[in-house]
Steps between C-alpha positions, in 0.01 A plus 500: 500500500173639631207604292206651552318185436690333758447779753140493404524100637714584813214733607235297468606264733291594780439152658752533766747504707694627209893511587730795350855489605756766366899514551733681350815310402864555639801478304879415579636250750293278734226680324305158399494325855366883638210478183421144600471600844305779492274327269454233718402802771202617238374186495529445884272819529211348251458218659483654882246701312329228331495280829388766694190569229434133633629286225619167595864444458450250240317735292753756561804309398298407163426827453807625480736192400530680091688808675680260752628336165720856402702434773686207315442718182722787614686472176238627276409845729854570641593735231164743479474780728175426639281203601083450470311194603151435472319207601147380641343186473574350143697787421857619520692797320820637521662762288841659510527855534758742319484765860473380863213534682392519811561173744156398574240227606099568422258233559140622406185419296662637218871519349671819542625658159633809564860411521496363154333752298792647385584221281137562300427854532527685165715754575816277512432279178698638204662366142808488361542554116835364424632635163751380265502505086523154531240382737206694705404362834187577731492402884258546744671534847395568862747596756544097564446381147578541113316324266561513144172603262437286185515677234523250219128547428486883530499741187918628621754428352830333666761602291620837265549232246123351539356869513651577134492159350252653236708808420686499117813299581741711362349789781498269781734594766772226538668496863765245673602477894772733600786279682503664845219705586238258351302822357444495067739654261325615210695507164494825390249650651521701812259542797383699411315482163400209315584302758310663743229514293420132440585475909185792548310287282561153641405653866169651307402174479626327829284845642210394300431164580605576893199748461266172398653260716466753821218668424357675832778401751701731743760383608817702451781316218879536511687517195816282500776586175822574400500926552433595156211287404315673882434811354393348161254261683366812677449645175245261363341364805137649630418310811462708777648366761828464352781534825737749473792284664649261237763204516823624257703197333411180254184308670588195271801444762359530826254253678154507623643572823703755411244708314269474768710626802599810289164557369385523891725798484361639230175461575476620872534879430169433311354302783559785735372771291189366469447462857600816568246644223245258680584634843424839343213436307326333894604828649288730216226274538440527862161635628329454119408182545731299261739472739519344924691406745166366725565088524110550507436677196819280320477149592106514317662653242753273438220254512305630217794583260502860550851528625789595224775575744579390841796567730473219801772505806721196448475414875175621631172305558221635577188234643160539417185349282395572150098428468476505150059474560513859669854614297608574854819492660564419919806637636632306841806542757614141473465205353182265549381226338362561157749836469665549224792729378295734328847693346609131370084471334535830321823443361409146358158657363644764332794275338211256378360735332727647322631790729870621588571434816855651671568335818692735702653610803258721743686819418459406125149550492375804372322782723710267846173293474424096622380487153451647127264451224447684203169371385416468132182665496 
């Protein structure tokens, strides 16, 4: 899974040529011969491009002999959606992509990172709280991964049972597993009063130490529970970005898997909202200054941190230089040597440091712009 770390290593590289291949991945029958060849295409392309940068065949076949080596590893890519390979002298990388993006060969001083950005950028990272009164679970997904949180060593408790363990005995709610529905049947008690009660106060304290244990983070969390305990989680909780979408029915029997691909339907109503509010918040901010869509006045921006949101055109380059002596940007028709893709520079900058970046199609971006920034000061 990428990281911002490991983006922050994939852009240094700068001691080309630097080799980024992307291809989506087809499905159904005769599907894997097509992939293979098609791959085998990508890699044609690099290395007429390398040879014709005037590398010597032998250098070009060593070069690229780690991505040549996926071929006979078709196995381990054939089921994602997407393919990304990096490599350079010394270096190879290849990740596996949850959408398809566009087919693609780029050979240039520099690896091109645009197409991947959407497995980093902020805006699509999310948790799951998965709720039961027996057990309470915490993963941290993208939309290619789920990860379950430790939380052995955080101030929550995991159970109803651990949450009151210190109440009088004779008070303590007592609860068994119901034989079809796998929800608790408390004995007699109802819902909703004493029952509910110690429930409020067990997710008081699963609230409280979530509070601690994600301190200053944003990204949005899905709830995950049997329908009665939703509304009491609800209830207690106080993190903000709590996603209205929810997965209904007993956590404790579904699967990692499971609870991820509904979660991704949870979540995305969330995901679009707040690029919609971000598209809207560009548009009330043009001509003050805290907003552009001028690859000149965005690209040094990026640069320098200053850039909170940006909406980037999924398959647009632009070419140009970056001086970062005179903070001044060069705009050109075509590519030349030293050129870079000035769209692909912003969008890494402002993921690096810390900025949401939405890459888009053209008519996605906000005021039918190239670009759009929303600066933060």
């Amino acid at each position: 899974m990428l990281n911002r770390e490991e983006l922050k290593e994939l852009y240094s590289k700068t001691n080309g040529p630097c080799v980024s291949l992307f291809m989506p991945v087809k499905k159904g029958e005769g599907a894997p011969a097509q992939n293979s060849i098609r791959f085998k295409n990508l890699l044609k392309e690099a290395e007429e491009r390398l040879l014709d940068g005037g590398m010597r065949q032998a250098a070009v076949k060593e070069l690229l002999e780690p991505a040549q080596k996926l071929l006979s590893d078709e196995l381990s890519w054939r089921q994602a959606a997407g393919l990304a390979v990096y490599v350079s002298a010394g270096y190879f990388r290849n990740y596996q992509l949850a959408f398809e993006p566009e087919e693609m060969t780029v050979v240039a001083n520099r690896f091109y990172l645009k197409p991947i950005l959407r497995c980093l950028a902020a805006n699509r990272q999310f948790y799951v709280l998965a709720l039961s009164q027996n057990r309470v679970r915490l993963f941290d997904c993208t939309p290619q991964s789920i990860k379950e949180v430790d939380l052995e060593l955080a101030d929550i408790p995991l159970s109803l049972s651990e949450a009151l363990k210190y109440d009088d005995p004779e008070k303590q709610l007592q609860a068994h597993s119901g034989p079809a529905a796998g929800a608790q049947i408390f004995h007699g008690h109802s819902v909703g009063d004493e029952a509910k009660i110690n429930i409020l106060r067990f997710f008081q304290m699963v609230d409280k130490g979530l509070k601690e244990l994600l301190a200053g983070d944003k990204k949005p969390m899905v709830l995950a529970g049997v329908g009665f305990l939703l509304p009491i989680y609800r209830e207690a909780n106080s993190y903000p970005y709590l996603a209205e979408g929810s997965i209904e029915g007993n956590p404790d029997r579904m699967s990692a898997e499971e609870i991820h691909s509904k979660a991704l339907a949870a979540v995305q109503p969330y995901f679009d909202r707040e690029r919609i509010r971000a598209a809207e918040k560009f548009m009330q901010l043009a001509g003050t200054g805290l907003a552009s869509a001028d690859p000149q006045e965005v690209v040094p921006a990026a640069c320098h941190g200053r850039v909170e949101v940006l909406f980037a055109p999924a398959g647009r380059r632009l070419c140009g230089k970056y001086d970062p002596g005179s903070n001044r940007v060069e705009l050109y028709a075509h590519f030349t040597p030293g050129c870079e893709d000035l769209i692909d520079k912003a969008a890494v900058e402002t993921a690096i440091n810390k900025g949401t970046v939405y890459i888009v199609d053209r008519e996605e971006i906000p005021g039918n712009t190239e670009i759009a920034a929303v600066f933060r000061y």
